[in-house]
C-alpha positions as CSV (number, residue, x, y, z in Angstrom):
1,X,-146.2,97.8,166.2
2,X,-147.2,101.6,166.0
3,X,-145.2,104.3,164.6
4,X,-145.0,107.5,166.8
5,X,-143.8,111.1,166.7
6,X,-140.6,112.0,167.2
7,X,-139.3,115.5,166.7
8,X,-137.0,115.4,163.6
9,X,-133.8,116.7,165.5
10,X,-134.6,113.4,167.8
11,X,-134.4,111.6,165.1
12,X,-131.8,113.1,163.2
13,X,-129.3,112.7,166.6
14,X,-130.7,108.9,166.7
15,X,-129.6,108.3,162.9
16,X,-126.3,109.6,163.7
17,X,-125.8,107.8,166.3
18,X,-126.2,104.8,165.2
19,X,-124.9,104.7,161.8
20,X,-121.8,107.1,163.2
21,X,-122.0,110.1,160.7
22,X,-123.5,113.4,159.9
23,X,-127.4,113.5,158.5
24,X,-129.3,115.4,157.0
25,X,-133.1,115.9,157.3
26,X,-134.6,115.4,153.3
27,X,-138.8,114.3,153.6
28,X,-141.4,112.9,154.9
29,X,-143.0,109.8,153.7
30,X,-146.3,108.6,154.7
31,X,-146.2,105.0,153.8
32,X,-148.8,102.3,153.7
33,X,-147.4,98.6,153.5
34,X,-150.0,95.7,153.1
35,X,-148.3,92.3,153.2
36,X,-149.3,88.7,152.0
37,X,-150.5,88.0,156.0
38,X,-153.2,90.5,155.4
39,X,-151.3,92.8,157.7
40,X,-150.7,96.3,157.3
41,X,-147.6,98.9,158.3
42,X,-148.8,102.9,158.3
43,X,-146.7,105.4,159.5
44,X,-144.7,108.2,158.1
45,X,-140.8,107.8,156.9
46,X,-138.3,110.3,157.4
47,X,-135.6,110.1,154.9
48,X,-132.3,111.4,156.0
49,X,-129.4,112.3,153.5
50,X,-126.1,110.7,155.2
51,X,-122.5,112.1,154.6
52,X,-119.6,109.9,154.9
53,X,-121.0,106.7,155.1
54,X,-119.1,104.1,153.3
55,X,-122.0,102.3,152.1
56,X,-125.1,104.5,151.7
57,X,-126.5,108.1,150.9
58,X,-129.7,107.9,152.6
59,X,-131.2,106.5,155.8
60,X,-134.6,106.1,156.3
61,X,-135.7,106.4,160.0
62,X,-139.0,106.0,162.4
63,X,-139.6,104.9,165.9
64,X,-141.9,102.2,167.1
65,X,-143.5,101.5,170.3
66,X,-143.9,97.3,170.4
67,X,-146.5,97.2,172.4
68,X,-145.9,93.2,173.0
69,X,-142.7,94.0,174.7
70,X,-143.1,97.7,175.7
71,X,-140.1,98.8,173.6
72,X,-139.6,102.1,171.9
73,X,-137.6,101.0,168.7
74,X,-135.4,103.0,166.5
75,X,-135.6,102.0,163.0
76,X,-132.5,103.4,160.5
77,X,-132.9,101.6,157.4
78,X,-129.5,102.5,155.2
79,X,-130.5,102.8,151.6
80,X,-128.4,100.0,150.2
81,X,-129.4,97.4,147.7
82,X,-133.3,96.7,147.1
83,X,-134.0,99.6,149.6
84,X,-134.4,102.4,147.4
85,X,-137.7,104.3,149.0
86,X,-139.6,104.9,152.5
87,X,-141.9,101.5,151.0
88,X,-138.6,99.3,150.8
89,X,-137.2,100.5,153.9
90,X,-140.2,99.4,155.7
91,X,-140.6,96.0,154.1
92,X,-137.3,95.6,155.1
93,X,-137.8,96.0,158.7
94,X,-140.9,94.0,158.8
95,X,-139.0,91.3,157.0
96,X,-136.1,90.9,159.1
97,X,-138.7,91.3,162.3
98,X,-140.4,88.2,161.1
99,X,-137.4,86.2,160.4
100,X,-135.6,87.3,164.4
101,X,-139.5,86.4,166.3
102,X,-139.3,83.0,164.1
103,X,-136.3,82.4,165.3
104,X,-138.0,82.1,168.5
105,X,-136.2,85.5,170.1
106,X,-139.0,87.9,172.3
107,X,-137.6,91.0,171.5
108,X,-135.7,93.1,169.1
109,X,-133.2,94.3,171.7
């Protein structure tokens, strides 16, 4: 899965969207994740301040193409719990990725 480009106000409107309040654009994180697989996750995090949202401050937010499936994914990671940084977020992601294709499911849609 590779990280692409999107223009922040893309992403900003996607964040929004989906976790149905107002953001705000904060940073950009490039992050490097190695995992115990040998795998490795490189892309750059935006973090997003959120207002409003009843469980989380910050969002943290990139899209994917899933080459596999040929899916552009949106990935809005709320900042709740252990996810505390762009590094979390993405560990995160990858984790509950790995748990949904063991479950024998093709796609994240």
């Amino acid at each position: 899965m590779n990280t692409i480009e999107v223009p922040i106000e893309e992403l900003k409107k996607d964040v929004e969207e989906f976790h149905k309040c107002p953001a705000t654009w904060v940073e950009a994180v490039n992050t490097v994740e190695k995992f115990e697989d040998g795998s490795e996750w490189k892309g750059v995090v935006q973090v997003f301040a959120l207002e409003g949202h009843p469980n989380a401050t910050r969002c943290y937010a990139w899209r994917a193409i899933d080459e596999a499936h040929g899916s552009r994914d949106l990935f809005a990671i709320l900042g709740v719990g252990n996810v505390s940084s762009a590094s979390a977020a993405v560990r995160s992601a990858m984790l509950m990725i790995r748990r949904h294709v063991r479950r024998g499911n093709t796609g994240l849609s």
